[in-house]
C-alpha positions as MATLAB code, in Angstrom:
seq = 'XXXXXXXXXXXXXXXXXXXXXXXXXXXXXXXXXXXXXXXXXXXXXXXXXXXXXXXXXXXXXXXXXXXXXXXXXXXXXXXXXXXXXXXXXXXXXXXXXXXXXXXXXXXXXXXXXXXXXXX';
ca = [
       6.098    5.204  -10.869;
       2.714    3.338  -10.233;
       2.104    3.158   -6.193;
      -0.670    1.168   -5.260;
      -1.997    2.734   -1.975;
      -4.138    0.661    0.569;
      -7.512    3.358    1.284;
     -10.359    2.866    3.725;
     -12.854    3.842    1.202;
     -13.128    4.526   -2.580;
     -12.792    8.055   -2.888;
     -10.292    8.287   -5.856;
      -7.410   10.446   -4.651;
      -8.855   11.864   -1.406;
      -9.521    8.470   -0.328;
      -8.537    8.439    3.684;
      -5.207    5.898    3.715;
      -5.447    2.525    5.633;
      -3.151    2.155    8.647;
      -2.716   -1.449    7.552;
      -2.013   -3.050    4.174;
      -3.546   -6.173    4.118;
      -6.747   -4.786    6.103;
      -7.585   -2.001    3.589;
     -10.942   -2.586    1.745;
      -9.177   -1.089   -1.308;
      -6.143    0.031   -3.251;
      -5.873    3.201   -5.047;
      -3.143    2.335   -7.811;
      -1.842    6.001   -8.801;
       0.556    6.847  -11.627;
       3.180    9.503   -9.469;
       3.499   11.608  -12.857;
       0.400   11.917  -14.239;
      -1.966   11.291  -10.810;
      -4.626    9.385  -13.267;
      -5.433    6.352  -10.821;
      -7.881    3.353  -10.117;
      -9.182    1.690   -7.504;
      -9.010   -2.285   -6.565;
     -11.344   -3.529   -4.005;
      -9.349   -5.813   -1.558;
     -11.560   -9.080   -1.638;
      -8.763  -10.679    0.375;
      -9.024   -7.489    3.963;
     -10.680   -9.997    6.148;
      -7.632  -12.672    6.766;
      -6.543  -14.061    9.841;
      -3.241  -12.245   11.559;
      -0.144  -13.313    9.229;
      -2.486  -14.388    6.530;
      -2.444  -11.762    3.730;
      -2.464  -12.793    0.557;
      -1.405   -9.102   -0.558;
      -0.789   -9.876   -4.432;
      -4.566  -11.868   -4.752;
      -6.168   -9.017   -5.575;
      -3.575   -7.432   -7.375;
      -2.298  -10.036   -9.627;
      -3.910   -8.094  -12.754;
      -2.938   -4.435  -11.569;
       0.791   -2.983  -12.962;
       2.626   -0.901  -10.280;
       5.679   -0.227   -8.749;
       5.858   -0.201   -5.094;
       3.313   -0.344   -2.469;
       3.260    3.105    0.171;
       1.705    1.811    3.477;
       1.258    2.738    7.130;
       1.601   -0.644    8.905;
       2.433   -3.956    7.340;
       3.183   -7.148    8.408;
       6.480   -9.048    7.888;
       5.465  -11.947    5.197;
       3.285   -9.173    2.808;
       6.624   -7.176    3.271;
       8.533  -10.560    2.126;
       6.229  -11.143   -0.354;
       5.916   -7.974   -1.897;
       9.607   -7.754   -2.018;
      10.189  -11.224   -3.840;
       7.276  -10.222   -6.264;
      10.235   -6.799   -6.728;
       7.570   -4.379   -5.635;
       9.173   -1.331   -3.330;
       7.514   -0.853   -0.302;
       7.184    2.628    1.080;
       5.987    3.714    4.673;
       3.879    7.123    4.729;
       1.885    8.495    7.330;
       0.029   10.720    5.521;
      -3.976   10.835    5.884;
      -5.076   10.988    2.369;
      -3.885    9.694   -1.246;
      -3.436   12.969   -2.718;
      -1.372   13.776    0.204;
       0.969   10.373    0.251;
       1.676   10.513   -3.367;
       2.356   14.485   -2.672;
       5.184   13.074   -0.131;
       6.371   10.335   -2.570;
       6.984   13.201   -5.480;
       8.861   14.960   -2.829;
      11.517   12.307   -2.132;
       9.738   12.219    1.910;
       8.925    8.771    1.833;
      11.401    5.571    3.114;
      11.744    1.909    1.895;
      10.412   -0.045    4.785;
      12.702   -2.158    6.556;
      12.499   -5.193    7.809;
      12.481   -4.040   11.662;
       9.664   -1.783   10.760;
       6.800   -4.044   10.314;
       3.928   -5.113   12.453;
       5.185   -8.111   13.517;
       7.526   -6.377   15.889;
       4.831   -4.884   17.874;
       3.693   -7.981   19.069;
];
């Protein structure tokens, strides 16, 4: 599976993972079998709240499902209508979050667990 994994900074695999999807200044798209990857810089991080426009800078890029810390309810929406799965992972690096996907540790993100409910 290709995750695309929002990062902090472009460090390849041990980039540091962004708490938030839509904020990340990139996206470290990772193949979970081989662990070749690439990163996309996020020209779209700087949005106001409920904004995202997570598939702008991703319309090119071919993946699978999206692993995040935080996201908001209408990337979650529109992630899911564009059939991406969306994953939720704490972990604190790529390596470490694909790591957790190959083990079967990670969980589709439900509705009730986005951002939006924190407000």
């Amino acid at each position: 599976m290709r995750l695309c994994i929002p990062a902090k900074n472009n460090e390849g695999m041990e980039s540091p993972v962004s708490a938030h999807f839509g904020s990340a200044a990139f996206f470290v798209i990772v193949d979970s079998e081989t662990l070749g990857c690439e990163v996309i810089v996020n020209n779209n991080a700087h949005h106001t709240h409920g904004m995202c426009q997570p598939l702008a800078a991703l319309q090119k890029e071919k993946f699978d499902g999206v692993v995040v810390g935080g996201i908001g309810a209408g990337a979650l929406d529109k992630l899911r209508t564009a059939g991406k799965r969306v994953y939720m992972s704490e972990r604190s690096t790529v390596k470490d979050t694909v790591a957790a996907y190959r083990k079967g540790e990670l969980i589709e993100v439900a509705a009730d667990m986005t951002c939006g409910r924190c407000h």
